[in-house]
N, C-alpha and C positions, 0 to 999 in steps of 0.2 A: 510537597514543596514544588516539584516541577511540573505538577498540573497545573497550579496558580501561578505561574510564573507563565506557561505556558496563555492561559485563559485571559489573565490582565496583559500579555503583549497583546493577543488576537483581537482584546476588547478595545486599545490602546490605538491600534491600526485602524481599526474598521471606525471609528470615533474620526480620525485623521481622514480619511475618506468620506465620511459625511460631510464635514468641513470644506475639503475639498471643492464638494461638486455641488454644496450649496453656492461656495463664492463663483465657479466657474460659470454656472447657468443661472444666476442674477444679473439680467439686462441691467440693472440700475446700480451703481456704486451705491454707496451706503454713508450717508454724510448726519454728522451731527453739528447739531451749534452749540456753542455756548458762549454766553453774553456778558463780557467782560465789561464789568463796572467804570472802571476809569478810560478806557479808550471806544467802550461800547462798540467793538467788532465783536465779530463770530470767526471760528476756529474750525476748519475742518479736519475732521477726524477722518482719517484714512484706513480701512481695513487693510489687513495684510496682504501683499501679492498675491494671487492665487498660483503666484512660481515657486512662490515661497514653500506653501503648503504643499505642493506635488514634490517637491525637494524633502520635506518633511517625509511624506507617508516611501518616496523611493529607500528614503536613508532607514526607517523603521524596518519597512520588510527586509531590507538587508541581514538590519543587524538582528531580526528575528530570527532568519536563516543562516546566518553565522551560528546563533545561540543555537541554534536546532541541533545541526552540525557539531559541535564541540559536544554536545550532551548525549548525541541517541547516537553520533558515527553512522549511517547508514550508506551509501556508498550509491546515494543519488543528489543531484543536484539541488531540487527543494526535501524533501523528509518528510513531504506529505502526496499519496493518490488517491483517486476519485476511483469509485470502485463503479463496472459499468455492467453487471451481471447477478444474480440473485443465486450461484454457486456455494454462498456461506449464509444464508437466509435459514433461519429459526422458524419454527410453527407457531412457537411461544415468543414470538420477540413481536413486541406492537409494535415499535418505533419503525421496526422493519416494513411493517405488515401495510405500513402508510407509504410508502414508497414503491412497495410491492403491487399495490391500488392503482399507485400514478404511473406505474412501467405497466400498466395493462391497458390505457388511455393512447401513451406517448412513444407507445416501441416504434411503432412501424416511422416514425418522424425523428428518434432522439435515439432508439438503442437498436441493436444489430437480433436480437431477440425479445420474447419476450417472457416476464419469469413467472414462476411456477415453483407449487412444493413436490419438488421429486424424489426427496431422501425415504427410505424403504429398506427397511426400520430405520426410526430415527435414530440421528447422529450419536448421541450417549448408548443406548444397546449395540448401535456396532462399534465402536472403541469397547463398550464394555466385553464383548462377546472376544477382539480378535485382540486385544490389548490389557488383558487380566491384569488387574492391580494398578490400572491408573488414575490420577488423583486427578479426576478430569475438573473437579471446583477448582484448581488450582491454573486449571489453562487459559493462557493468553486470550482473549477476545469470547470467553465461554459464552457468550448469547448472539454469539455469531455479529453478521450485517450485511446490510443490503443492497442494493443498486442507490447510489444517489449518496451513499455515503463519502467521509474523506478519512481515511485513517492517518494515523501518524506512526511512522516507521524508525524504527533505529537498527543498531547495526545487527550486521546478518551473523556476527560471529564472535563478539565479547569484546571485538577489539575497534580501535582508531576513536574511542572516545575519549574525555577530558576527564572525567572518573571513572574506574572500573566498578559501575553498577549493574551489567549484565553478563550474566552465562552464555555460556557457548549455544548452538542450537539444541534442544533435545525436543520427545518426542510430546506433540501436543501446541507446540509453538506454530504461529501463523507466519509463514513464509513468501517472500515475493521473489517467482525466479524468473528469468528467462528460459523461453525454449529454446530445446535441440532443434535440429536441420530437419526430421522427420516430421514433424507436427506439423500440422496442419494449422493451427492457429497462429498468430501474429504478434498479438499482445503478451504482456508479462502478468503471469498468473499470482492469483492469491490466495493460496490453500493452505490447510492444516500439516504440518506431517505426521503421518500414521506410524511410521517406521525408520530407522535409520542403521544402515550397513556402513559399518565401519572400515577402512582398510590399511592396512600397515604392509609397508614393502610390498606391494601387488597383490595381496592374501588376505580373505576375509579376514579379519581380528575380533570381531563381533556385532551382534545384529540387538537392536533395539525395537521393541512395536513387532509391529506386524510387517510384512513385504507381499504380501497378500499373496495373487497369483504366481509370482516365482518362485524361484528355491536356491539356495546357494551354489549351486553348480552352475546358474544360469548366472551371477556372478563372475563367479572363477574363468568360463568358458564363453562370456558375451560382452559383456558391460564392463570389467575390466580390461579387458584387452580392446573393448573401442577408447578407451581412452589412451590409452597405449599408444594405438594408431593413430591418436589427434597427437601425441607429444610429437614422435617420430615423421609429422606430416603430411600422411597417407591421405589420398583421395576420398579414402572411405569412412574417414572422420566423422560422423554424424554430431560430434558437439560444436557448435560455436564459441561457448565458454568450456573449459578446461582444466585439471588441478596442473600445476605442472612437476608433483614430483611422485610418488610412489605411494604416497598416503593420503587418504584422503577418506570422504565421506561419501555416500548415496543418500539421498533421502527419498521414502514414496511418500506422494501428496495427496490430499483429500480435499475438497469442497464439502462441508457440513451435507450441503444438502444436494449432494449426489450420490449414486448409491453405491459407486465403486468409486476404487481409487483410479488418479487419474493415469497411471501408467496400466492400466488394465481396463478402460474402457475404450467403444471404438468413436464412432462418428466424430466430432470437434475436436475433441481428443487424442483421434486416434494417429498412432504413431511414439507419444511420448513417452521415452526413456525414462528412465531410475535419474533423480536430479542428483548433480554434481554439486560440492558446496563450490565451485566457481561459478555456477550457475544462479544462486543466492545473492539477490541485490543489498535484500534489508527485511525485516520484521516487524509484522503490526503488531501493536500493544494500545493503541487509543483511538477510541470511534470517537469521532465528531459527524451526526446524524445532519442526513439532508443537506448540505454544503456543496458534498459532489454535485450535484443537480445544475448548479452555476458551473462548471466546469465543462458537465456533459452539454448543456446549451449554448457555452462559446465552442467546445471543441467542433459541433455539430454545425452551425450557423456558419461562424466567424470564420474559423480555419485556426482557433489560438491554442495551440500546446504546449503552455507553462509549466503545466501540471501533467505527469504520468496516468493514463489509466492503465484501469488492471481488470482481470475477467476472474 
């Protein structure tokens, strides 16, 4: 129901747009006659303002965005980004692999990289190897996506929607966070999580998945107590976002198709922390293929950032 809900608004707008920008770039008004019997004039037929219809398609995206909003809660301003990286790229995904073609054409003009299959062993053997017993058919976005994509995001955390249809985070869901003050990178990432550390009153309370390279002591002794130091103020705060009470979550994150997780590799990477769930904007659960691509060509050209990208 809310994919077709979602798919007849998108058909609905983009219908409103062609209308549009046929009336706005026809030099010629558009007149008809018709020849009245008893006084034999003609009648001009006027098409609609073209103010009209840009009124029309402003008022539509609105209320698509409202609708988005009340239904997925995500905790950004449209509920849709343009993915600008080949980090969750499949071996087996065609739709991908068409995108993956045109970012080996258009990097050095349109993207910051250019992509490649670098997961080693593939994404399923490692969740199967470091995450025993999970129902990986079961996970969000299982055939990954590409560069050029646009996913659609809801909330990061079960809640601020108009019906309670989604769970809280767990592990295997696609995630969009912001980084810490360490990282090197810029953009807001969009990876799998592999693992999630729980904590209650300052103290581990339990760990989910995997946490790959560390160990709970590096918890107890690191990563709890930098958040500590962001509540309390401290200079040496390395979060920008933050929980602010004594419980709270970690999660480690993954790109399908890289071969460690991100808080454990170096170069682009390197630097990033165990994510805080204050650090969580919102969660993909729908690819819409190739779309991003119109995003990535205004963000690159024009200078227009409507639309969030993510790496």
């Amino acid at each position: 129901m809310v994919d077709g809900l979602i798919i007849y608004s998108l058909f609905k707008f983009i219908n409103q747009c062609e209308r549009l920008v046929v009336q706005m770039t026809n030099k010629k008004a558009r007149r008809t006659a018709e020849k009245v019997e008893e006084s034999s004039q003609k009648t001009d037929v006027v098409s609609k303002p073209w103010w009209k219809d840009l009124l029309e398609v402003l008022v539509t995206l609105a209320l698509i965005i409202v609708a988005l909003q009340l239904l997925f809660g995500a905790h950004m301003t449209v509920p849709l980004v343009a993915v600008v990286s080949c980090s969750m790229l499949h071996q087996d995904d065609v739709i991908g692999s068409v995108s993956q073609g045109i970012s080996q054409v258009v990097w050095p003009v349109l993207l910051d990289g250019s992509c490649s299959y670098d997961a080693s062993p593939k994404w399923r053997d490692w969740i199967t190897e470091r995450v025993p017993g999970a129902d990986i058919d079961s996970f969000p976005l299982k055939s990954g996506f590409s560069v050029g994509d646009m996913i659609l995001v809801m909330t990061p955390d079960g809640k601020g929607t108009l019906f309670p249809l989604f769970s809280a985070p767990r592990v295997g869901d696609v995630v969009i966070y912001k980084i810490d003050r360490n990282a090197v990178a810029n953009e807001p990432i969009i990876h799998r999580v592999v693992g999630i550390v729980k904590v209650s009153d300052w103290n581990v309370s339990g760990i989910e998945g995997t946490i790959d390279c560390f160990s709970k002591a590096d918890y107890d002794n690191t990563f709890i107590p930098y958040v500590k130091s962001c509540q309390e103020g401290r200079s040496s705060c390395p979060y920008k976002d933050y929980p602010k009470g004594g419980s709270f979550s970690f999660y480690i994150t993954k790109g399908d198709n890289n071969q460690v997780t991100d808080q454990c590799r170096g170069a682009y990477y390197r630097g990033i922390l165990p994510v805080t769930d204050a650090q969580v904007v919102a969660r993909g659960f729908w690819r819409i293929p190739y779309i991003g691509w119109f995003k990535i060509v205004l963000g690159r050209f024009l200078g227009l950032f409507g639309l969030p990208q993510v790496f």
